[in-house]
C-alpha positions, -999 to +999 in steps of 0.1 A: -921+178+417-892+172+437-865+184+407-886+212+401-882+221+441-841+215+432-847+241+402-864+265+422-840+264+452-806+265+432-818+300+414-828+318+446-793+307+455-781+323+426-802+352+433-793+362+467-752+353+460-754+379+431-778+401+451-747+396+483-719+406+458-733+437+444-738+443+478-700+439+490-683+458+465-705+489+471-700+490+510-664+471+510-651+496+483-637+467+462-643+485+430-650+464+395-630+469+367-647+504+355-645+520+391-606+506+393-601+527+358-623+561+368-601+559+400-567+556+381-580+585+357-588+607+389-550+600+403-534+607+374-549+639+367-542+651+402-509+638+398-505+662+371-526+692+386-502+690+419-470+688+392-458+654+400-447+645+370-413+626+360-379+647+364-363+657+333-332+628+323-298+640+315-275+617+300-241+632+305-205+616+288-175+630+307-144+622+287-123+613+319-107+621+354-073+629+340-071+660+360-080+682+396-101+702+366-122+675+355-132+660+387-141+695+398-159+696+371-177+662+376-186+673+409-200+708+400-220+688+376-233+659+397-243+685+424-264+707+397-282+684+386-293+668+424-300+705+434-323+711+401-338+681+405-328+666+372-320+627+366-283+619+354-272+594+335-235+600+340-208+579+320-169+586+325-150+574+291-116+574+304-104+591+278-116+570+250-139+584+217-146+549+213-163+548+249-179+582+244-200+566+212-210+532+235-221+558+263-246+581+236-257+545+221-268+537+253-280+571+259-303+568+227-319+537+240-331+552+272-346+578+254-331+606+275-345+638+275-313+657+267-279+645+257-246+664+272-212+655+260-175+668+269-157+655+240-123+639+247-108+653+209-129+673+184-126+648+151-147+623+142-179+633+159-204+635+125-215+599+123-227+593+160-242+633+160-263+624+134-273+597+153-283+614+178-299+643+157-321+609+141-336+601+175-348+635+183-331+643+215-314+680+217-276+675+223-253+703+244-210+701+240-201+710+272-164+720+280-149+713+243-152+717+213-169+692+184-152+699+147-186+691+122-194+702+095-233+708+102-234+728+134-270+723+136-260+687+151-263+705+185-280+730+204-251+749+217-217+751+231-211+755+271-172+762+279-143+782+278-122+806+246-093+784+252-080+803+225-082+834+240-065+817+271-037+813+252-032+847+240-040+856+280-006+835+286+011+847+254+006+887+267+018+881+300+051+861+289+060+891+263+054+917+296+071+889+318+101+888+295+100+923+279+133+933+285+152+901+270+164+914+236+187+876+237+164+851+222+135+839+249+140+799+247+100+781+257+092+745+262+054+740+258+035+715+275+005+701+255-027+685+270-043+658+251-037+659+211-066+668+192-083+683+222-103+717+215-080+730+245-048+719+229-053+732+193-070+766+208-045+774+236-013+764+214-028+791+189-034+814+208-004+818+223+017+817+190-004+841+174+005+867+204+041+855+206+048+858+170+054+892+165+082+888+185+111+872+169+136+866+200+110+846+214+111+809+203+093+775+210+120+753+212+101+725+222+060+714+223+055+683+236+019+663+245+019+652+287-021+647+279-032+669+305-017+645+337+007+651+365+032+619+355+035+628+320+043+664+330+069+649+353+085+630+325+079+651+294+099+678+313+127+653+325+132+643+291+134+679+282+156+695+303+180+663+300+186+678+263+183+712+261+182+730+302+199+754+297+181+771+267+152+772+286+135+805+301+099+799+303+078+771+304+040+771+288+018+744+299-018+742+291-031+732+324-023+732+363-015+691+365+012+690+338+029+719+353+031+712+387+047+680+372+073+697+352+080+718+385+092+685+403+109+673+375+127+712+376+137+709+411+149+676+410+175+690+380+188+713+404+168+743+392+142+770+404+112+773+394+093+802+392+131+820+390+153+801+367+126+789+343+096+815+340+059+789+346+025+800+330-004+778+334-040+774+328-066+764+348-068+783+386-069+750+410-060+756+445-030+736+444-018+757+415-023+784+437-004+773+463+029+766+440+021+804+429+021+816+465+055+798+469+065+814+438+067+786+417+045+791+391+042+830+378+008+831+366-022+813+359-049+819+335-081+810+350-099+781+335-137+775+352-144+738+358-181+749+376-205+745+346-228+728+363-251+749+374-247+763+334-258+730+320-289+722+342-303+762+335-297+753+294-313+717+297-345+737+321-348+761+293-343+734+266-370+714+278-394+751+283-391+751+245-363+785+247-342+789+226-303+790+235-272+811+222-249+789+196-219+799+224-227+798+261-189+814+270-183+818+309-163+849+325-122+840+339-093+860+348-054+861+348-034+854+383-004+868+390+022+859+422+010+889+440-029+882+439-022+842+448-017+844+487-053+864+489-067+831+467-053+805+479-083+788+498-108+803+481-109+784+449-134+756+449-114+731+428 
């Protein structure tokens, strides 16, 4: 009698505990298992109908910060991409392909949404393209140029016509130096060898210049795009060969305003003695211009960031882009610098 009394008691107990819980988690809101899944349903869909969804990622490999163009450039592209909201993965490669390929690896892994590269030389780019083709994600060159021989490897191409810069800096050196019927001696300063900007500018220019037979390259030497080597290449050159100089050619604003130092430390004008063409339109180039140091400058844009965030936007809408995204630039001579200088953003 008295267990069966125990029996009785311990499954009312049971009763009114289970009777209390279903009680508590439908007026203490502590949901079970199914509510805690409806309700993580219900949030994600008005996640999703109020367009809170994950920003698109960017993974970005800048080749370096060899120059006042590139950081401009680094900056016009961190900014774009805060301002459109997208997510950058930015790697600088200091100048190294080697780097570059760890960076896209790494790149790959994430599982970026879009891959941008400015390549540091154009060679040798197939293998980790291909790679990059493999895993699906749309690729942009930005700034240079790739040399592959499946151009469906990426999307498109963001940057300059270096080549046409260097007919822009070929025509004004033949109007520059028209009336020299003497032989027209030039020392060319070359950016980085291999470079898109190198190959294109240096053929550029020659193809303009030669139709012109008193005008001669007597030198054409790398200073990889840097103040100090355009400092030193041109002290080595003028040590040997001064005074057969009239114009110097250098394929950006850093290497020349080296070689201007290294001209005025010989004992010689620039600007005056030895004619200075440059590419690329930074304010300190400008400045040496005003002075009338350098002669001209082709215009180079560094600002392609806000031209690399509107391709990945439209990538990612399913658009389709151009094969050649090319952006607008102009020629500078000394009497337009005073009215620029200041003005340039880089």
């Amino acid at each position: 009698m008295k267990s069966k009394l125990l029996i009785i008691l311990f499954l009312g107990m049971i009763l009114i505990l289970y009777m209390f819980d279903s009680m508590h988690n439908s007026s203490t809101g502590f949901p079970s298992s199914e509510e805690k899944t409806a309700v993580k349903n219900v949030v994600n869909h008005s996640d999703q109908d109020q367009g809170l969804v994950r920003p698109i990622v960017l993974g970005f490999s800048q080749l370096g910060s060899e120059s006042a163009w590139r950081n401009a450039n680094t900056i016009s592209i961190r900014e774009a991409a805060e301002e459109a909201g997208i997510e950058l993965h930015f790697e600088d490669a200091d100048q190294s392909q080697s780097k570059q390929f760890e960076a896209i690896r790494t790149f790959i892994k994430q599982k970026v949404d879009v891959i941008a590269i400015a390549p540091v030389i154009e060679s040798g780019w197939e293998p980790i393209l291909k790679e990059i083709k493999q895993a699906g994600i749309p690729l942009i060159i930005l700034d240079r140029l790739v040399n592959v021989s499946d151009p469906s490897l990426y999307v498109t191409y963001i940057g300059s016509d270096f080549y046409e810069e260097g007919r822009k800096a070929g025509k004004y050196v033949i109007d520059k130096m028209n009336s020299r019927k003497d032989t027209v001696g030039i020392v060319e300063l070359v950016g980085t060898e291999g470079s898109t900007p190198s190959i294109a500018r240096g053929k550029g220019f020659r193809d303009v210049i030669k139709e012109h037979e008193n005008f001669k390259i007597l030198k054409s030497e790398s200073a990889d795009f840097t103040f100090a080597q355009g400092k030193q290449v041109m002290k080595s050159i003028l040590n040997t060969m001064s005074h057969e100089i009239n114009v110097l050619y250098s394929h950006n604003d850093d290497m020349a305003i080296g070689a201007i130092e290294a001209i005025e430390e010989f004992g010689l004008r620039p600007g005056k003695d030895i004619i200075i063409i440059s590419v690329d339109g930074t304010n300190k180039a400008f400045e040496k211009m005003a002075e009338g140091k350098i002669n001209s400058v082709v215009e180079c844009n560094p600002l392609l960031g806000p031209n690399l965030m509107q391709a990945v936007n439209e990538l990612m809408q399913g658009r389709s882009l151009p094969k050649r995204i090319v952006t607008p630039e102009s020629v500078f001579t000394e009497t337009m610098a005073l009215e620029e200088v200041g003005k340039r953003k880089y």
